[in-house]
Every structure is written in structure tokens, then in C-alpha cells.
Residue, then its C-alpha position, 0 to 999 in steps of 0.5 A: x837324060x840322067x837318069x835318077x838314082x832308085x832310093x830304097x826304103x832298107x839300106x843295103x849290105x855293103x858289097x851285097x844287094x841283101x835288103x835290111x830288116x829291122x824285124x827280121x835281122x836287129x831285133x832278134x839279137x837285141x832279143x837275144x842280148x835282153x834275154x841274156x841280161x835278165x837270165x844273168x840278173x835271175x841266176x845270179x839268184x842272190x835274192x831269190x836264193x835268200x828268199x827261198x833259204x829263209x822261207x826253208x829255215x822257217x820250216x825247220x823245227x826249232x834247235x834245242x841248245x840242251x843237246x848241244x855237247x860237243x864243247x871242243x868246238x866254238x859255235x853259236x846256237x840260235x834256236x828261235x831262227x834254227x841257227x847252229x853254226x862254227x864260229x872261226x876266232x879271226x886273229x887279224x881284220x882283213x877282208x880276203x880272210x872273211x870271205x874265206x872264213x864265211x866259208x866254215x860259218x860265222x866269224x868272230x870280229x877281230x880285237x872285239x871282245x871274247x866270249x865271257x869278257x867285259x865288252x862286245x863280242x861282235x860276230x858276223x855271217x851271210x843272209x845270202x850269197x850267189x847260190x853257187x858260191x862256195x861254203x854251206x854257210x851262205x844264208x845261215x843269218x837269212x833270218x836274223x832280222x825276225x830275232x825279237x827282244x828276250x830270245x835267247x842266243x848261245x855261244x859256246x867258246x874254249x869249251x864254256x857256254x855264255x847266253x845271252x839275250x837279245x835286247x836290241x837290233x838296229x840298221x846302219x851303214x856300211x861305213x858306220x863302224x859303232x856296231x863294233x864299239x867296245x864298252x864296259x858291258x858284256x854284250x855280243x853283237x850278231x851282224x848281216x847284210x841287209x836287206x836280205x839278198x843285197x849288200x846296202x846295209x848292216x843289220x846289226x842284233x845286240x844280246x847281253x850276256x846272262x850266263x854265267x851271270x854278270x852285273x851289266x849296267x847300260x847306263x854307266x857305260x864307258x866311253x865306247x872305242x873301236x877295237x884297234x885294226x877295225x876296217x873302214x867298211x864294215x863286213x858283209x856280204x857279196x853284192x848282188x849282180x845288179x848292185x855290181x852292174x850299178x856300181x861299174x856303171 
């Protein structure tokens, strides 16, 4: 009489008579590798370190642009969100040049307006970054979206100071390119990633100079036109780590 081959509940090993559990040897690396993910996800801290340096800047006494004399330096000051900050004068657009040049501070828009001409000055910074990324400047506009009409922006540029006051502020795309529009008005448009911690949109805040003084007219603007050389996307900052996950996936 054959006799019936014994069925077990667990599978075994090959070459082995050692019994598998679930319990005791899939789940903990399944553990493990969740653990690892979510660690990855929180470390990457791009929102949580945008979120912490925000709440740390408001902390900060307000900056008084008065004390400002260092005029052989180009820089922008923006007491209401304790900004003061270097501003590199970018000769060509390229996006390997932002990334290096966010590393000194905030950067001037290539083929935009300069500081005192007729046009929009367009400047962009980091509201977050991973908090081991280099540069010292990685949140400077963390908080650039608590900007209200009537504060007041400095710009220091060649030794000239220019002030400007904020008027406006709106969210596009990364691909919409009319903050960057040139016009007949003298005004400087301050740009970031947004919302705070990612790369989805660009918060852009608009400013119309008021020193030295100037006769902008908005409603008799030319036609607006892109600087030439303007790149397909707009500047920003770097994506997060589940933003990138998305995208690979």
C-alpha cells in the first residue's frame, strides 16, 4: 500500500527541512524595509525643515534696512520677513547655474530688468531644500507668501539703493513663464517655490519701485515680452523626496 505523501501547512527550504513563517521570517524585513522607506520620507526633511525654518525667522526681530551700509555689495533686504540676503547678478540662464548660485543667496533673472530700469526685475530664492544641502540660503523665502500689499522690499544694486513696494502676489505653474514679462513699469518680482517644502508651483510677489522715485503707470503698459534666453521652466527649488518617488514611478 502507497503510502500518501505528508502535506505541510508551511513550505519548506529548498534542500533544507527548515519550516517558513510568515511571522517570524517575512514580516520582519517587510518591517524593516517600511521603516527604511518612511525614515527616507522624514529625513529627506524638505518640508519639515521649511516648516521649522519658517517658524524660526518669525522668531527673529525684524531688520532695519537703515543699518544697511555695506553699499559694495548687491543685496536685497526685506525687514517684514527678516530677509537680508546677497543677490548674484546671473550673466546667462541655465539651470546648473541657479543651483550653484542658490548656494551664495537669491539670484537675479538673467535678460530681466536691472535694478532702477524701466521693466521687471525678477528674483528668485529657496523656501526649502534638504536640510543637508549645501548653502546657508536654503529657506531665505520660507517666508515669502506672509508678504502683504504696502511692505516695503529694498534692493541695493552697484552701490544704489532702489525700494520698492509690494502690490501684488499670485501662484502659477512652473511652466507659465509671465512672471518673468518685461513692461514699461519699473517693477521687481520676488519668486519660490511653493507650497512651502515642495516644487509644485511658483509664488511669485510683485513690488513697484518707489525710490528713487518713478512715474509707473499700470494701466498703460506695454505689450509684456519674455526676456530673450528665458528657460521652459521656471526656477525652483529642489524636489522633495516623495515628489521624486512620484515622478520615477
Amino acid at each position: 500500500m502507497k503510502s500518501k505523501s505528508r502535506k505541510h501547512k508551511n513550505p519548506e527550504l529548498a534542500g533544507s527541512r527548515v519550516k517558513l513563517h510568515f511571522k517570524k521570517h517575512a514580516l520582519p524585513p517587510l518591517i524593516g524595509l517600511l521603516a527604511v522607506f518612511l525614515v527616507l520620507g522624514f529625513v529627506d526633511a524638505q518640508f519639515f525643515s521649511s516648516q521649522i525654518a519658517a517658524h524660526l525667522q518669525s522668531n527673529i526681530g525684524s531688520k532695519n534696512t537703515a543699518v544697511y551700509v555695506n553699499g559694495s555689495q548687491d543685496r536685497l533686504l526685506i525687514p517684514k520677513i527678516n530677509v537680508d540676503v546677497p543677490v548674484t547678478f546671473e550673466p546667462q540662464a541655465s539651470a546648473a547655474a541657479f543651483v550653484k548660485d542658490l548656494q551664495k543667496g537669491v539670484v537675479h533673472y538673467p535678460n530681466t530688468a536691472l535694478p532702477g530700469q524701466e521693466g521687471n526685475a525678477v528674483v528668485f530664492g529657496q523656501s526649502g531644500d534638504r536640510w543637508w544641502a549645501a548653502g546657508q540660503y536654503k529657506f531665505v523665502f520660507a517666508r515669502l507668501a506672509k508678504l502683504k500689499i504696502g511692505d516695503q522690499i529694498t534692493l541695493y544694486y552697484n552701490g544704489n539703493r532702489y525700494a520698492y513696494q509690494m502690490y501684488d502676489t499670485t501662484t502659477v505653474a512652473p511652466r507659465d513663464l509671465t512672471p518673468l514679462n518685461q513692461s514699461s513699469s519699473h517693477i521687481l518680482t520676488l519668486m519660490t517655490a511653493t507650497p512651502l517644502g515642495s516644487n509644485t508651483n511658483r509664488l511669485t510677489v510683485r513690488a513697484s519701485q518707489t525710490y528713487p522715485v518713478v512715474g509707473n503707470d499700470f494701466t498703460s503698459d506695454k505689450s509684456a515680452v519674455l526676456p530673450p534666453g528665458a528657460l521652459p521652466v521656471l526656477p525652483g527649488g529642489s524636489q522633495g523626496f516623495w515628489q521624486e518617488l512620484k515622478e520615477r514611478f
